[in-house]
matplotlib code that plots the C-alpha trace (Angstrom):
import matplotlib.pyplot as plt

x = [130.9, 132.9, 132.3, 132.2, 133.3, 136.9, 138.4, 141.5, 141.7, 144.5, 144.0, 146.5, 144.8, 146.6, 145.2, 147.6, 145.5, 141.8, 142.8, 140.1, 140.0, 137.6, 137.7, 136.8, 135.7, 138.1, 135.9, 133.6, 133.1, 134.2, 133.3, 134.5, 132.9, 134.0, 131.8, 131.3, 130.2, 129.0, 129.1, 131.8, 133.5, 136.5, 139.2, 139.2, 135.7, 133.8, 135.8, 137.5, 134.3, 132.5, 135.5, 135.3, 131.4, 132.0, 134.9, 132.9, 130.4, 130.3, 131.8, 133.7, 137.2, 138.6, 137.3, 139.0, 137.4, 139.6, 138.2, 140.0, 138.8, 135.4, 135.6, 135.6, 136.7, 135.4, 135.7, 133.1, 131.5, 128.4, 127.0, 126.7, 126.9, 125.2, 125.6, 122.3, 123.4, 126.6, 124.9, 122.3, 125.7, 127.0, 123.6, 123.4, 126.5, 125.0, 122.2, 124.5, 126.4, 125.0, 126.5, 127.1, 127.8, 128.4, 130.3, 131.3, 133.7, 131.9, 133.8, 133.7, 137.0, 137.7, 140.4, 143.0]
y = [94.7, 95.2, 98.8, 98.5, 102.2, 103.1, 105.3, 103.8, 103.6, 101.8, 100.4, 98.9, 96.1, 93.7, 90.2, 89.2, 90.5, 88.9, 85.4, 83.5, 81.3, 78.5, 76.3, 73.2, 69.4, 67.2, 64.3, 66.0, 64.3, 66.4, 66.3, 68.2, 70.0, 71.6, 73.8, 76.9, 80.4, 82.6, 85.9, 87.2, 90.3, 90.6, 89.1, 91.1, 92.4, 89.4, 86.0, 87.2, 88.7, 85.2, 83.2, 84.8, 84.4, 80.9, 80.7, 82.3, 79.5, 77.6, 74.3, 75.1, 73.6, 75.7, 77.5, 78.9, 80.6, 80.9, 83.9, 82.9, 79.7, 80.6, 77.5, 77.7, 74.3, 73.8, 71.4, 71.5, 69.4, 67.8, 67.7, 71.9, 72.2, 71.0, 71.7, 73.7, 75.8, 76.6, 77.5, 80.0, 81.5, 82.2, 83.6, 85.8, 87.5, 88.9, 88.1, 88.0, 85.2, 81.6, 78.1, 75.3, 71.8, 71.4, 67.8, 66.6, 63.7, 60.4, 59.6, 61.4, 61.6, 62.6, 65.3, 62.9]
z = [136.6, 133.1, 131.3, 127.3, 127.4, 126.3, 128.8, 130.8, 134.1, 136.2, 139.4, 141.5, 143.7, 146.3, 145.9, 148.4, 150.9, 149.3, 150.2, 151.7, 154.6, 155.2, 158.1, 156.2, 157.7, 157.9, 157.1, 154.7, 151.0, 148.3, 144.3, 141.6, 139.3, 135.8, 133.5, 131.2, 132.2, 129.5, 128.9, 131.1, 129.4, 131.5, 133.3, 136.6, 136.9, 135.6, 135.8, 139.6, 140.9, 139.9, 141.4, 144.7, 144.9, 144.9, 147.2, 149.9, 149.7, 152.8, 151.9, 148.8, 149.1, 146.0, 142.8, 140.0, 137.1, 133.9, 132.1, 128.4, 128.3, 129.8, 132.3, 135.7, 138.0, 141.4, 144.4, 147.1, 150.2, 148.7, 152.0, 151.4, 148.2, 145.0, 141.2, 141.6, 144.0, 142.1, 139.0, 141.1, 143.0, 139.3, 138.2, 141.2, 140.4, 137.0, 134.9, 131.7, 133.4, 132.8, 133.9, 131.2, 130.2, 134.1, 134.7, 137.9, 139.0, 138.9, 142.6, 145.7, 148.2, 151.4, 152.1, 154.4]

ax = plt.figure().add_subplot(projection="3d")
ax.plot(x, y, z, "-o")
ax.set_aspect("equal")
plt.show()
């Protein structure tokens, strides 16, 4: 988590390395979702700690959280995943963190 306090520290960190690999279903129906997540403080400690939460849920095809425009934008198997259980992954992360004005994609797709 973010500190408010003002001493510096530099920390060198390979995301080449924190990829994350899903096997995901070939025929599985995905949605998209787009919303808002308050109260993140920080780029690397708040917005990238949230993105990877979701990442690691089984099912979720992709998730990127932009930490300046406090949206985040998701794709997931809805057979796995719902917008409910998005908005508890966020809200697990940190109290201070809550999801809003989710919308998702009216049409589901397949990934072929």
């Amino acid at each position: 988590s973010c500190k408010t306090d003002k001493k510096v520290e530099i920390k060198t960190i390979d995301v080449s390395s924190e990829k994350i690999s899903q096997k995901l279903d070939p025929n599985a129906v995905y949605s998209k979702a787009e919303f808002s997540i308050k109260g993140m403080t920080c780029e690397m400690g708040c917005a990238k700690t949230i993105e990877k939460k979701l990442a690691k849920m089984d099912g979720m095809k992709s998730a990127i959280v932009d930490f300046k425009n406090e949206r985040a934008t998701v794709e997931y198997d809805i057979a796995k995943i719902n917008p409910e259980s998005i908005t508890k992954t966020v809200s697990a992360v940190s109290s201070i963190y809550s999801v809003e004005n989710m919308q998702t994609t009216a049409t589901a797709y397949t990934s072929n």
